[in-house]
N, C-alpha and C positions, 0 to 999 in steps of 0.2 A: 687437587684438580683431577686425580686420576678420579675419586669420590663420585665426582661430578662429572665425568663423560661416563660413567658406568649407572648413573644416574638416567643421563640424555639417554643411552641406548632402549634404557629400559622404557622409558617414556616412550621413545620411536618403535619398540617390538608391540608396547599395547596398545599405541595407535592403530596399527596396521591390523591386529587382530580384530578390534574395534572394526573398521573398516570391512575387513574381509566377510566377517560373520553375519553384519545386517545388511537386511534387505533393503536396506535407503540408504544415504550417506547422511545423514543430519540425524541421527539415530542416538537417544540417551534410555536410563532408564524412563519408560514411560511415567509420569504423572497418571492422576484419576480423571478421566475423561467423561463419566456419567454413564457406564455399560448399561443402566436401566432405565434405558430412556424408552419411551412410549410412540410407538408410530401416530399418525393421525392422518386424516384421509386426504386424498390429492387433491390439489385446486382447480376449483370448476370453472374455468374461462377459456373461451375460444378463439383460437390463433388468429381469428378475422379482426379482431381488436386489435395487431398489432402491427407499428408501423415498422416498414421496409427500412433497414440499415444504411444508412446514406456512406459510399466509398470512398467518401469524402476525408470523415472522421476517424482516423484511427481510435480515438476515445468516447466511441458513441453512445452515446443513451436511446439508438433509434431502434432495434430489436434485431429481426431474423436477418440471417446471411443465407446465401444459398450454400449450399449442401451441408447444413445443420443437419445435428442430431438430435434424436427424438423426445416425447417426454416432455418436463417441466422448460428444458432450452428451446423446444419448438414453440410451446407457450409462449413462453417470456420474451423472449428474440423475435417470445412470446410468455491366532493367539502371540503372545506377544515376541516382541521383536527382542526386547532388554534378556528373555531366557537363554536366545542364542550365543548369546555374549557370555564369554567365558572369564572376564575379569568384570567384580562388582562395580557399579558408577562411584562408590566410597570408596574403594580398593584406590579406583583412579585419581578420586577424589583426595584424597588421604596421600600420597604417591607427591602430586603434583606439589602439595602444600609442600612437603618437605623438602623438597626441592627450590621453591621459595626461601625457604629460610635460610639454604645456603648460599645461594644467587639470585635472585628473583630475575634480576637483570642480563645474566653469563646467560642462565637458562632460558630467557625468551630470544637471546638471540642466537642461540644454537638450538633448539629445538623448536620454535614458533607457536609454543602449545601454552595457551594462557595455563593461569595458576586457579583461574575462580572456579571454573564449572568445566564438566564433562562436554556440555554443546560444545565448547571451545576446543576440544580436544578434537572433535570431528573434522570443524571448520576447517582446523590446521592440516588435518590430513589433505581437504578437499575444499579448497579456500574459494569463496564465491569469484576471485580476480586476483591476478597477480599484476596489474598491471596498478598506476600509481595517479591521481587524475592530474591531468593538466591545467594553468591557467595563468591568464593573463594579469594576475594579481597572485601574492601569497596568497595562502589560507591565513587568514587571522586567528591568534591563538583566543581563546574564550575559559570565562569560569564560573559560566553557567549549569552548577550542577545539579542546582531542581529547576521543576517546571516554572513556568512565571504564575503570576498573581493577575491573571487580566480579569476584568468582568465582562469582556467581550471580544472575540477575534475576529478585530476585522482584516480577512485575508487572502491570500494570493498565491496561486500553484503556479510554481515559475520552474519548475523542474527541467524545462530544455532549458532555459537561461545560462549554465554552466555550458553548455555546449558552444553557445556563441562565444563563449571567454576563452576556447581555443582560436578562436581565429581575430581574437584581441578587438573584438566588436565593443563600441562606445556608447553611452549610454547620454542620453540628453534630456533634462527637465522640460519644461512649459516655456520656461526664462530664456531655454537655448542652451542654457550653464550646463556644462556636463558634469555628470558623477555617477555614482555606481548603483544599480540597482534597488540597494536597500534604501539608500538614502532617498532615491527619487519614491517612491510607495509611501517611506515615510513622510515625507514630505506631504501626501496626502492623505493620510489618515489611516493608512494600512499598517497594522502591527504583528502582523503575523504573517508564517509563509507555511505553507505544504509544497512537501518534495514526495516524490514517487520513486518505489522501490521495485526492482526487479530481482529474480533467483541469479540467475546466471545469464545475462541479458545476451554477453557473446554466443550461448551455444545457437545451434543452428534454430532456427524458425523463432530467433531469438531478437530484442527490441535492438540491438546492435550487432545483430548477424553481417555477414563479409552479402553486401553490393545491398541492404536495408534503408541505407542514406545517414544512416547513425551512427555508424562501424567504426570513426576513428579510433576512438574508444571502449569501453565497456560503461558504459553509460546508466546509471538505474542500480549499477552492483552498491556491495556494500562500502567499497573502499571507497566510490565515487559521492555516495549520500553522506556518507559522515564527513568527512570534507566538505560537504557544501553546506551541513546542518551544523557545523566548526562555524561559517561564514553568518550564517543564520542568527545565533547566538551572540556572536561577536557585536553584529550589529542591535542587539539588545529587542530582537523580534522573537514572538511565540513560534511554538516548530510545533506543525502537524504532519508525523511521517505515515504516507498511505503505502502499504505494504499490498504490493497485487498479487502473490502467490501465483508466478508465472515467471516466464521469462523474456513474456512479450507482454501488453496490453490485455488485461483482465477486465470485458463488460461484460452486459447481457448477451451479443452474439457470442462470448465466448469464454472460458473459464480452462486455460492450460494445463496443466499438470507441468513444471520445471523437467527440464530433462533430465535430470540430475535423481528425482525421484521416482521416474517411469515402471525404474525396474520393483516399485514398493510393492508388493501383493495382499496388502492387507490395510484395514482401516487403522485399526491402532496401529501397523507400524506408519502408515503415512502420516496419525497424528504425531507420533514423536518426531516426523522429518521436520510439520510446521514446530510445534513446539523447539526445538534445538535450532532451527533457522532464526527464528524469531527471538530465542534467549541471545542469539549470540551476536545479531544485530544491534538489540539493546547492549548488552555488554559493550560493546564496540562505542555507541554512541554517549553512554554512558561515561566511559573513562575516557574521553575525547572531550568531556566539561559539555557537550550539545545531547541532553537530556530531554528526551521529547514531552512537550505538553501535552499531546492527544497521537496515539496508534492508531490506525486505520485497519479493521485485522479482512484482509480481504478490501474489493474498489467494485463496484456495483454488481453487487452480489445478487442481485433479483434472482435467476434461475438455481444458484447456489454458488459451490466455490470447488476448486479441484477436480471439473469434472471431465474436461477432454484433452484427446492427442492429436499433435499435427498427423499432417497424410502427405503424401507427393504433392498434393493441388496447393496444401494452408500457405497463405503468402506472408509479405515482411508483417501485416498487420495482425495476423493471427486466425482470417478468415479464411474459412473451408477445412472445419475437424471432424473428426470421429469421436465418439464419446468412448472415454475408457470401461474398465471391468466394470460392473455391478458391485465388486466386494467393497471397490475402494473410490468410485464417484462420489460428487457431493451433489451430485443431480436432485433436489429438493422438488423435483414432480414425482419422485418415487417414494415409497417409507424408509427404503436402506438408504437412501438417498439424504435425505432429512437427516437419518441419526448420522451418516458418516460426515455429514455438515455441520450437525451439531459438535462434533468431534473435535473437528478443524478449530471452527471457532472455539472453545473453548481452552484448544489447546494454544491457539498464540495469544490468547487472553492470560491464561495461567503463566505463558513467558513472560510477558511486558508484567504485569503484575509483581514476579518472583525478582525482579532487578528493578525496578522503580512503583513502589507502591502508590505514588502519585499520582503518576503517569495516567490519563483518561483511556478508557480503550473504545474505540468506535467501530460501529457493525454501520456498513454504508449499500443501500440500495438506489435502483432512478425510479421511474414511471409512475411520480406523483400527478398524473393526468389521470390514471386509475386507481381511483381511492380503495375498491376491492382488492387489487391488486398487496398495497401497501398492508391494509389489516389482515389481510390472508398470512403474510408475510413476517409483519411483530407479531401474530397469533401464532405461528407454528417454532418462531425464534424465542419470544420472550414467554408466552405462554404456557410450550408444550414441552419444550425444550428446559427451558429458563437458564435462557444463555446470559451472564453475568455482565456483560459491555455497563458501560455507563453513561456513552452518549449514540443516540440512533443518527446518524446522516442521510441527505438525500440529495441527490444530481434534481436540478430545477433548472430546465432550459425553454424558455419560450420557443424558440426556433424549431422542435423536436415535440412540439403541441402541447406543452403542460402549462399552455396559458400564462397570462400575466399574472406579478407576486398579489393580487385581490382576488385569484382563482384559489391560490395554494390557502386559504389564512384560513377559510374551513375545516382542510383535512388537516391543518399543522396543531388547529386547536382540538381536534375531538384526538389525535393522539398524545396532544400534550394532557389531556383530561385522564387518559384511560391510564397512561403507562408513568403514572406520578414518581415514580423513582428515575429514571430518563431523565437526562438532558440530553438536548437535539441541537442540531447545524445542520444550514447548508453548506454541505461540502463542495460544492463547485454552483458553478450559474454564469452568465455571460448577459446575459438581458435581450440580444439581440432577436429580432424578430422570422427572419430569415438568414438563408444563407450567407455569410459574410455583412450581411445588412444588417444598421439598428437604426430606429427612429429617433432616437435622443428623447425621446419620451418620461427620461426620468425615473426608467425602470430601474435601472440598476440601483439608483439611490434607493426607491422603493424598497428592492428587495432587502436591501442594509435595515435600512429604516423600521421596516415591517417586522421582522425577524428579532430585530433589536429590543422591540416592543415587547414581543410574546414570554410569556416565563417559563424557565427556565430554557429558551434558547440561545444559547451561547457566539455562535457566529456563523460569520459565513465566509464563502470562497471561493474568489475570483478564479477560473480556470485561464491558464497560459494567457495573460494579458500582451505578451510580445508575439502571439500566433493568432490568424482569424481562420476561420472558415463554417463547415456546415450550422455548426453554434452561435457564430456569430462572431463579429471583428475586433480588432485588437484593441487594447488602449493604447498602443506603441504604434507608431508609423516608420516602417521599412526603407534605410537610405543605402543603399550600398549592403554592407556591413553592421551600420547602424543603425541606433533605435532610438529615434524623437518621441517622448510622450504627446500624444495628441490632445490639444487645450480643448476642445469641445469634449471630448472622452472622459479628460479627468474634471470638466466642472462638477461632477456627480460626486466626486470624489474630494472633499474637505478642499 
């Protein structure tokens, strides 16, 4: 025993070195991230093309916020760290194992530092939440440890859904019969769910910041996703985790930087913060038997990814930034811009990869209303870059002008023609026509329908069907507490 606490200490003295010496907290040795990548020139489109951010949407695909910063976000809306490090990532790595072998079990619960990887060793120093989720039901235990076998996802972003199960909110089919989420979606032909991920969603300008309206919790973190991607599994549905690299809401008006990684000053060390975030999320969800079918590395990445900081003004939504350094944005209206985006991506590709090789990884952009837009966008990512992902996404929202699913079935084919190694989804869509409005028109089945047709497209996904607004309306109707699926809503749906 003495063995083993002189063990623990040692553990806890390299932690903390680990810690002190890098410039991010999520920091391992870096991986190869592509240093010879090739700038290419900026994209020529004019901010008059793009429509005003409705304040409606915390999740919006609508573009500019006021007081955006400059570059490709005005568009779109419009040396290494591992050298500082004084003990090797195999030192730690090697270290850790042996310690396993004498306790695997003593040792996680006296020092909280996995045994697999060095990501985990950071984690443990600086753990996304300590806090444990709540709910109105167990977690169901699951043993689901690879992806599913579907040939099609047909699915559903229910990520606040866990939120209502703190206040023990009930769930009601078409029939009136009550039951629990999963079961009502499946009951209509829905097999799959996507959950959204946030860095540290409590810190301040954060998705569960204190007076945000989401605060009971920490909402988004990792303790809370795995847990609900436990429930996921349990219920024998496909898991697509969209991972925002933020701590609030990641769209085109906006692209945060985690507070957690603010103080990064350099691109490769910010890629190693995503990389080590990202391995240790999978770890997590991994050995939790809820092994994700498809990664999300980044959530409508049009203007790029990691590129701004809050300011006194940025509110709970994440509107009103300042765009960070030049060394380390992933502002993709710029050249450094591009590669240090190229970075990113690649780096939480090579995570999900390195712990489930299965595992799909999706690069997800919006504003298929601008078909330049889109191939500007696979040309500078798959092209120039040659960023490895395996499925491209896209946000398809009528309401937000990208037209009805017979506008997109042009652009979906000349990119399913060009980029023959891809498979594509829509990652979110609602059908709705206007704000909170939908015609019943049979869009939505459409867009199933349509999608379902084309090759190699894989699926699609319903955005918050218990929430309506600038996108369009719920499939669930609001009683109290409760939630009624609504029968004209779900005839589209099997």
């Amino acid at each position: 025993m003495k063995f083993l606490k002189n063990l623990t200490a040692c553990v806890s003295c390299t932690s903390l070195v680990l810690l002190v010496q890098s410039c991010g907290d999520d920091t391992v040795s870096p991986p190869s991230y592509g240093s010879n990548l090739s700038s290419v020139s900026e994209f020529p489109v004019s901010s008059s093309d793009v429509a005003p951010l409705s304040s409606d949407n915390p999740q919006s695909s609508g573009g500019v916020v006021a007081g955006s910063s400059s570059s490709l976000f005005e568009i779109m809306s419009s040396d290494g760290l591992s050298s500082a490090v004084s003990l090797s990532s195999s030192s730690v790595a090697e270290l850790l194992s042996s310690i396993t072998e004498v306790s695997s079990s003593a040792v996680s619960s006296a020092t909280a530092v996995s045994s697999s990887t060095v990501p985990s060793l950071s984690s443990a120093v600086q753990s996304s939440s300590s806090e444990q989720p709540r709910s109105s039901s167990q977690t169901p235990s699951s043993s689901s440890a690879k992806p599913l076998q579907l040939d099609f996802f047909n699915g559903a972003d229910i990520s606040e859904v866990q939120e209502y199960e703190r206040n023990n909110s009930k769930f009601f089919d078409v029939d009136g019969s009550e039951s629990d989420i999963f079961t009502i979606l499946k009951n209509h032909g829905f097999n799959s769910i996507r959950l959204r991920t946030f860095v540290s969603p409590k810190a301040k300008y954060g998705y569960a910041a204190s007076g945000c309206g989401h605060d009971a919790e920490a909402y988004g973190d990792k303790d809370h996703v795995v847990a609900y991607a436990k429930k996921v599994k349990a219920a024998g549905m496909g898991l697509l985790i969209d991972i925002h690299y933020s701590d609030v809401w990641a769209d085109p008006g906006k692209q945060i930087i985690p507070e957690r990684w603010r103080g990064v000053n350099s691109s490769d060390a910010m890629a190693d913060s995503v990389y080590a975030y990202t391995k240790d999320l999978m770890n997590a969800l991994v050995a939790a038997g809820a092994t994700p079918d498809m990664v999300q590395i980044g959530n409508e990445t049009t203007p790029g990814i990691l590129i701004h900081k809050p300011n006194s003004k940025t509110d709970c939504w994440g509107n009103g930034v300042d765009k960070a350094a030049t060394s380390i944005n992933g502002d993709m209206g710029t050249a450094a811009g591009k590669a240090n985006a190229a970075k990113y991506f690649n780096a939480g590709i090579k995570a999900v990869k390195e712990v489930s090789p299965t595992t799909k990884t999706v690069l997800h952009i919006e504003r298929i209303r601008q078909a330049n837009t889109v191939t500007w966008w696979m040309g500078v990512v798959f092209d120039e870059y040659k960023i490895p992902a395996d499925v491209m996404g896209f946000s398809a929202y009528t309401a937000y002008g990208d037209g009805a699913p017979d506008n997109w079935k042009s652009l979906f084919n000349t990119v399913t023609t060009k980029y023959s190694k891809l498979e594509f989804i829509v990652a979110e869509y609602n059908g709705g026509d206007s704000d909170n409005h939908y015609k019943f028109d049979n869009s939505r089945q459409k867009t199933r329908e349509m999608v379902r047709g084309m090759n190699r497209w894989i699926g699609t996904f319903f955005w918050e069907p218990t929430i309506g607004g600038a996108w369009g309306p719920a499939l669930f109707d609001r009683k109290g507490r409760d939630y009624y699926a609504n029968k004209d809503a779900f005839k589209e749906f099997f």
